[in-house]
N, CA, C and O atoms as a DFTB+ gen file, in Angstrom:
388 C
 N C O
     1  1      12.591      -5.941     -16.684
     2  2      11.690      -6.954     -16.195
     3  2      10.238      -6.519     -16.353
     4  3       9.273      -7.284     -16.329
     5  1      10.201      -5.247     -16.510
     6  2       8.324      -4.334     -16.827
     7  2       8.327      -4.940     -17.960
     8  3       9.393      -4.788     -18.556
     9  1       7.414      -5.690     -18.604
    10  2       7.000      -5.886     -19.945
    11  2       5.869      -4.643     -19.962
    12  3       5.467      -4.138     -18.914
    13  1       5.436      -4.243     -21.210
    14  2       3.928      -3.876     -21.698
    15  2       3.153      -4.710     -22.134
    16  3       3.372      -5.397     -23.132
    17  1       2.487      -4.739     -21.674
    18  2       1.208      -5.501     -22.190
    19  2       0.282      -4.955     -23.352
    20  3      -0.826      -4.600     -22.949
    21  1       0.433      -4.860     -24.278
    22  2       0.057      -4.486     -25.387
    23  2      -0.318      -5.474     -26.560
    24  3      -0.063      -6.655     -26.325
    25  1      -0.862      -5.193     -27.740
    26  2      -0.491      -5.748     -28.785
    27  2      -1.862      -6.728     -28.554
    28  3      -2.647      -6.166     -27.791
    29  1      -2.332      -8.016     -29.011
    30  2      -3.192      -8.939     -29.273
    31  2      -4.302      -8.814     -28.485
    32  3      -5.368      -9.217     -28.949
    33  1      -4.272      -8.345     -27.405
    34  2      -5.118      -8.524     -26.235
    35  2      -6.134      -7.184     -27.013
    36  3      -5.843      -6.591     -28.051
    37  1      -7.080      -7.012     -26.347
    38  2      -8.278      -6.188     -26.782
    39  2      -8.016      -5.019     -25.782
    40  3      -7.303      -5.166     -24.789
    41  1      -8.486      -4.131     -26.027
    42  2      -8.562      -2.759     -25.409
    43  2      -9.565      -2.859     -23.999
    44  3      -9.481      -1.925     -23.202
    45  1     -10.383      -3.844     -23.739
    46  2     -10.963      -3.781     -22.664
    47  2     -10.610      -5.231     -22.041
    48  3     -11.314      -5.719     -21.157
    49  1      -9.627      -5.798     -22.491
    50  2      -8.909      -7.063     -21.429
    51  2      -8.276      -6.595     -20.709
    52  3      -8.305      -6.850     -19.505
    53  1      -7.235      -5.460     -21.472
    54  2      -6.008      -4.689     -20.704
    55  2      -6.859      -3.724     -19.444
    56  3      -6.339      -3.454     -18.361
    57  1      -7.857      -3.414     -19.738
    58  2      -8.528      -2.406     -19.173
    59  2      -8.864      -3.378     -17.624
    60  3      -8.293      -3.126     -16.563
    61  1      -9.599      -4.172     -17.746
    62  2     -10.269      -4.766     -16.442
    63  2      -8.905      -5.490     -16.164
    64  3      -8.835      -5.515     -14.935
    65  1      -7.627      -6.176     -16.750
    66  2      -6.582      -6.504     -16.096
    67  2      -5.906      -5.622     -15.311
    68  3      -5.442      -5.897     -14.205
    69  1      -5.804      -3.972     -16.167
    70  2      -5.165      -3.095     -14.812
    71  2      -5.962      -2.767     -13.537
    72  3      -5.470      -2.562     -12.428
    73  1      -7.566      -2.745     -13.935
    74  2      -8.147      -2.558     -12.789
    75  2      -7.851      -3.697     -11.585
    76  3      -7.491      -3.485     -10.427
    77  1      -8.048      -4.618     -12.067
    78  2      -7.591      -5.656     -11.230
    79  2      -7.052      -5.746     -10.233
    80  3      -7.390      -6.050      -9.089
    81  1      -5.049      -5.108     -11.301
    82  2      -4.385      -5.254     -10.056
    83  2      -4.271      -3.809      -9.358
    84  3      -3.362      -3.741      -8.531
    85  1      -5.065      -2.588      -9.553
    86  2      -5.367      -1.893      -9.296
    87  2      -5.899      -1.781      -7.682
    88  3      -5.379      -1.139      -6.770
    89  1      -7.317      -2.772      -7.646
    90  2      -7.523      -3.033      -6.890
    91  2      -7.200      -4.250      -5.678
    92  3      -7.538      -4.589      -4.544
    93  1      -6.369      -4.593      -6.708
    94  2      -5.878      -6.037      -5.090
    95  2      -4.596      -5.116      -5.111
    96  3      -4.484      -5.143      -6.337
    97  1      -3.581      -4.351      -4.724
    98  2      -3.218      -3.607      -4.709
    99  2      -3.376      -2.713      -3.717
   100  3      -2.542      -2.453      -2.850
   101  1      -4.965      -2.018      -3.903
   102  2      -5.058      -1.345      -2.694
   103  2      -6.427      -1.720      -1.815
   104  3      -7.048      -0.991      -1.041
   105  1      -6.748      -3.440      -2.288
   106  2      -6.956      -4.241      -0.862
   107  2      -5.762      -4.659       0.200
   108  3      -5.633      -4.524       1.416
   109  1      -5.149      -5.091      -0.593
   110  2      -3.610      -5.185       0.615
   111  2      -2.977      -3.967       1.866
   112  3      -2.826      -3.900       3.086
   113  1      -2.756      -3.146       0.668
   114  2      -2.471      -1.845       1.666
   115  2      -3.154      -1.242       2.773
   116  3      -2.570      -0.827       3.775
   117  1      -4.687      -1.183       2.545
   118  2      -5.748      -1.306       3.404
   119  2      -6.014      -2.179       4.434
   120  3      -6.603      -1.783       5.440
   121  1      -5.586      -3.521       4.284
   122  2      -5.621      -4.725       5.261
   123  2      -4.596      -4.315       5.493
   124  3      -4.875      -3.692       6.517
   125  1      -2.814      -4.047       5.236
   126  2      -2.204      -3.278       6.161
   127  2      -2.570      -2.197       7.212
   128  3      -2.405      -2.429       8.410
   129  1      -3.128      -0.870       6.713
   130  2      -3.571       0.349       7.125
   131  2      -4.675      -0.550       8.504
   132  3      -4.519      -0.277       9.694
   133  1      -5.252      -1.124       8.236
   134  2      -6.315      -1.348       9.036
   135  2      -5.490      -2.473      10.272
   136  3      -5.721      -2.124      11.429
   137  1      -4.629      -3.681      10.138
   138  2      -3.874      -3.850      10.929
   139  2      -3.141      -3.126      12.289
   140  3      -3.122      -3.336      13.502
   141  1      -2.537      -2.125      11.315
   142  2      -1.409      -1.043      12.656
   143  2      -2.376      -0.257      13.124
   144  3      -2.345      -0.060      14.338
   145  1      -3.232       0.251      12.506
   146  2      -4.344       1.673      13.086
   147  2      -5.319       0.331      14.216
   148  3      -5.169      -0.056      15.375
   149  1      -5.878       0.137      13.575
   150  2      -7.257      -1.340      14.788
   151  2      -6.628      -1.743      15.190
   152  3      -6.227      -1.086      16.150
   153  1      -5.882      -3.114      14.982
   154  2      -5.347      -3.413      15.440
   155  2      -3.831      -3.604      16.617
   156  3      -3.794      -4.297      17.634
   157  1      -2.932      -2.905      16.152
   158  2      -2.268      -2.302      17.091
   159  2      -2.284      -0.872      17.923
   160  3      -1.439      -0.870      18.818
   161  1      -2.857       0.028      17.851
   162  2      -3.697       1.104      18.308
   163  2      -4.431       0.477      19.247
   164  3      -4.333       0.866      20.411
   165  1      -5.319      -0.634      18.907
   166  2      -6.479      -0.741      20.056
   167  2      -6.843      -2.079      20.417
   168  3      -7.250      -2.444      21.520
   169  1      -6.563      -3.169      18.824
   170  2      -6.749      -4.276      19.714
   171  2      -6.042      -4.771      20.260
   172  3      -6.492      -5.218      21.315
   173  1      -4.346      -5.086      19.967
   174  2      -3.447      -5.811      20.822
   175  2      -2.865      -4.343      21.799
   176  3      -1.671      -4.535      22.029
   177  1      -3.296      -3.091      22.373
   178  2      -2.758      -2.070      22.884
   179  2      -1.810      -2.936      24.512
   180  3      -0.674      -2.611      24.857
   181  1      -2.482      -3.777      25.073
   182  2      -2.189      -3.624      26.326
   183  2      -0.768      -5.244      26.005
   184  3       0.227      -5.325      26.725
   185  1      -0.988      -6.064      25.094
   186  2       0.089      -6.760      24.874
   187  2       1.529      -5.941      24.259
   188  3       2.711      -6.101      24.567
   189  1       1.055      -5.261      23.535
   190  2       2.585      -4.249      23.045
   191  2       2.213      -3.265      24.286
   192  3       2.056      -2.163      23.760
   193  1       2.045      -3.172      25.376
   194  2       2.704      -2.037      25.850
   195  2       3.419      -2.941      26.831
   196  3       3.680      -2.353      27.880
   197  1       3.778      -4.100      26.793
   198  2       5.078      -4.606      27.418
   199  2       6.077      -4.600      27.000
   200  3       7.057      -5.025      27.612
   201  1       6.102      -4.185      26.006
   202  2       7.391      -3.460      25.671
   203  2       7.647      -2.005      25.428
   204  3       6.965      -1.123      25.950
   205  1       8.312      -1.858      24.892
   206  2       8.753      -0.035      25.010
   207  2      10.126       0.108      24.086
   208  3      11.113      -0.627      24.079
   209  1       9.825       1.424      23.233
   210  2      10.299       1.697      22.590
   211  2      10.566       3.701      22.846
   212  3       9.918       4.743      22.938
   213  1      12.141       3.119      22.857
   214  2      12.667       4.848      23.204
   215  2      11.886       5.644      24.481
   216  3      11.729       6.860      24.585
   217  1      11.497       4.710      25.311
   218  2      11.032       5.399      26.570
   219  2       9.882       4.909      26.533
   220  3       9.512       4.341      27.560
   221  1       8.777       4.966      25.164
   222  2       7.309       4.602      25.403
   223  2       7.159       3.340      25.454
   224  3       7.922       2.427      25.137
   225  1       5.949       3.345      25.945
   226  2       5.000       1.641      26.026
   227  2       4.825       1.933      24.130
   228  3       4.647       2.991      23.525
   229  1       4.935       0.814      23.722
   230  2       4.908       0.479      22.479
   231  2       3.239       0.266      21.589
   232  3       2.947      -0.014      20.427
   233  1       2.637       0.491      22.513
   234  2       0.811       0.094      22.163
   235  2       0.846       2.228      22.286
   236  3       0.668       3.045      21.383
   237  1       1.031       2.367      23.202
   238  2       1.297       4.177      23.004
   239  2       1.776       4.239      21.532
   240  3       1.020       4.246      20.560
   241  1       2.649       4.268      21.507
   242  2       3.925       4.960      20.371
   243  2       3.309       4.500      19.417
   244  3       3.474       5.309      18.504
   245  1       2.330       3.200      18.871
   246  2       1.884       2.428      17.756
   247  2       0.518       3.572      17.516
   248  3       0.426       4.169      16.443
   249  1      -0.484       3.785      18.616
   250  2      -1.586       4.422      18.269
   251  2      -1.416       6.459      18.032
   252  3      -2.211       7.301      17.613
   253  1      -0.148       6.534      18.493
   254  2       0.534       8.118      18.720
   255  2       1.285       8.282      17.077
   256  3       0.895       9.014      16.168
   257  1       2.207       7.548      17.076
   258  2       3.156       7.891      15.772
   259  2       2.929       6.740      14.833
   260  3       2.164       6.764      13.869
   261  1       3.781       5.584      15.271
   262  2       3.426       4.513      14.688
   263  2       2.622       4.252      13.303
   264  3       3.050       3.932      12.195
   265  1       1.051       4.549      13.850
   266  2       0.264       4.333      12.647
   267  2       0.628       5.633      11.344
   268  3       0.664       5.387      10.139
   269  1       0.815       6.709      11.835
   270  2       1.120       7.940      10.819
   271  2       1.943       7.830      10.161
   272  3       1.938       8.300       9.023
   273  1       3.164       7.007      10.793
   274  2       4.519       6.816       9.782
   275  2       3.870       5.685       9.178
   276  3       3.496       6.114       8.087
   277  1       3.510       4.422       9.279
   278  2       3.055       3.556       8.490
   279  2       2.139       3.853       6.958
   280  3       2.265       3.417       5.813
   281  1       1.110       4.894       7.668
   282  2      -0.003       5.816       6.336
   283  2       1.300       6.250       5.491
   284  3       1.220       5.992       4.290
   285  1       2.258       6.750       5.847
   286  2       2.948       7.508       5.055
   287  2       3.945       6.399       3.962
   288  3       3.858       6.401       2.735
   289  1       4.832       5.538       4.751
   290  2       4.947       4.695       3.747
   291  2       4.073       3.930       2.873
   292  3       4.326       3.662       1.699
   293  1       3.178       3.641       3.422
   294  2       2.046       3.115       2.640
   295  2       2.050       3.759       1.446
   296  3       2.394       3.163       0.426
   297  1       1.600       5.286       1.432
   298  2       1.505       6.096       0.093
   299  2       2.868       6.262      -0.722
   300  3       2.776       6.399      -1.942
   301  1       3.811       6.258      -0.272
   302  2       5.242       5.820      -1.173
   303  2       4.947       4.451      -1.861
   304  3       4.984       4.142      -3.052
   305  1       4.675       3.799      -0.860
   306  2       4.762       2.181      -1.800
   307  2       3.347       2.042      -2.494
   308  3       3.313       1.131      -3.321
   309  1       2.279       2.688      -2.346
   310  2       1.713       3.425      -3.531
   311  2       1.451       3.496      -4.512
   312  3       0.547       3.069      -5.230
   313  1       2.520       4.246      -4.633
   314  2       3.287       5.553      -5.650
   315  2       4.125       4.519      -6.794
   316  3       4.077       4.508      -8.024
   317  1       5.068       3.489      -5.607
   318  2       5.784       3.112      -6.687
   319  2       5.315       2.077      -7.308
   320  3       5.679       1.661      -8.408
   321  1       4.020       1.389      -6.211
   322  2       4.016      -0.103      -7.486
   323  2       2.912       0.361      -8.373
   324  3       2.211      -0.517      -8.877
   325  1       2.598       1.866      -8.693
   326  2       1.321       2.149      -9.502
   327  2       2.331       2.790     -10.536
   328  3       1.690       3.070     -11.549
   329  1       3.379       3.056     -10.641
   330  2       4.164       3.512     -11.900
   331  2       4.627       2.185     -12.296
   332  3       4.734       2.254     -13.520
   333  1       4.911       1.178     -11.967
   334  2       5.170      -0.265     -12.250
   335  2       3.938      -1.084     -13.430
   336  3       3.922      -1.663     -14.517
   337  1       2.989      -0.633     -12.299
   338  2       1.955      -1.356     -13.419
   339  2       1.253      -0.439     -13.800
   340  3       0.153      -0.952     -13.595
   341  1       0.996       0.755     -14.293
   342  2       1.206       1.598     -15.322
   343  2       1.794       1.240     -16.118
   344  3       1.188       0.831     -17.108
   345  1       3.421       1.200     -16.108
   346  2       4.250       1.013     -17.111
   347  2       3.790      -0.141     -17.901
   348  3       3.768      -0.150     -19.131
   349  1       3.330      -1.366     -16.949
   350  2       3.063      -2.512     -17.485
   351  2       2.165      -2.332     -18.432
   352  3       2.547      -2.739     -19.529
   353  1       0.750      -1.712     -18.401
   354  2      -0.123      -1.842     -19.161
   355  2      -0.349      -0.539     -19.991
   356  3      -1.402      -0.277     -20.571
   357  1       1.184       0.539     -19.970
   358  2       1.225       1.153     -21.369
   359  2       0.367       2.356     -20.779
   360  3      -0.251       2.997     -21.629
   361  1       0.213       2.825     -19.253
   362  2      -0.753       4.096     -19.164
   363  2       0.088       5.090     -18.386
   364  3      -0.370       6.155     -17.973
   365  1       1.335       4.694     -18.208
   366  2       2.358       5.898     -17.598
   367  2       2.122       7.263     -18.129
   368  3       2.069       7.494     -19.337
   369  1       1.972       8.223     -17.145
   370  2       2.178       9.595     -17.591
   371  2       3.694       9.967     -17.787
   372  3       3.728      11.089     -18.292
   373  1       4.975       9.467     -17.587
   374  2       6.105       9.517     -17.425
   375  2       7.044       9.701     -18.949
   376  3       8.137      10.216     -19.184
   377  1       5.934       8.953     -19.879
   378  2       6.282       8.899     -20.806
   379  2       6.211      10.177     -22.031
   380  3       7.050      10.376     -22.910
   381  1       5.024      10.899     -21.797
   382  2       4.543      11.534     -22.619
   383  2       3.525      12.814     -21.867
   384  3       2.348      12.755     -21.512
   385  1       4.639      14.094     -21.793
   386  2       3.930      15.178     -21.150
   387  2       4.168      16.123     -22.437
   388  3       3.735      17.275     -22.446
C-alpha cells in the first residue's frame, strides 16, 4: 500500500511534499503532547480526580505517570509513521547502509 513517489514530479515537489507531511505530522503529535501534559495535568486536574485509577485520583496519575507514558508512545508512533513516509518519498535509510 507504500507507493514511492518518484519519477515525473521534480526533485523539489517531492521535497516540500515530504516536508509537509513532515510537519503536520508533528503538529498533531504536539497538539496531542500538549493535551495530556496542560491539559490533563492542570487544566481538567480537579474533574479527573473523580475518578481513580489503581488507587490514585486520576488528575494525579495523569500529571505523575500518565503524561510520560504518553511522550513515550508518542515517539514510537513517531518512529513508525516517519519510516512510512520515508518509504513513500524514496528517503528510507532501511534500504541502503
Amino acid at each position: 500500500m507504500t507507493e514511492t513517489i518518484t519519477g515525473a514530479d521534480d526533485l523539489e515537489t517531492r521535497r516540500a511534499s515530504y516536508w509537509r507531511e513532515n510537519v503536520r505530522l508533528l503538529i498533531i503529535l504536539l497538539l496531542i503532547w500538549f493535551a495530556v501534559s496542560f491539559g490533563a495535568g492542570i487544566l481538567f486536574v480537579e474533574q479527573l480526580n473523580a475518578l481513580r485509577l489503581g488507587g490514585f485520583k486520576l488528575g494525579f496519575w495523569f500529571a505523575q505517570q500518565g503524561s510520560i507514558v504518553t511522550f513515550v508512545v508518542l515517539i514510537f508512533v513517531y518512529s513508525l509513521r516517519m519510516r512510512v513516509i520515508e518509504k513513500r518519498y524514496g528517503v528510507s535509510d532501511e534500504d541502503g547502509v
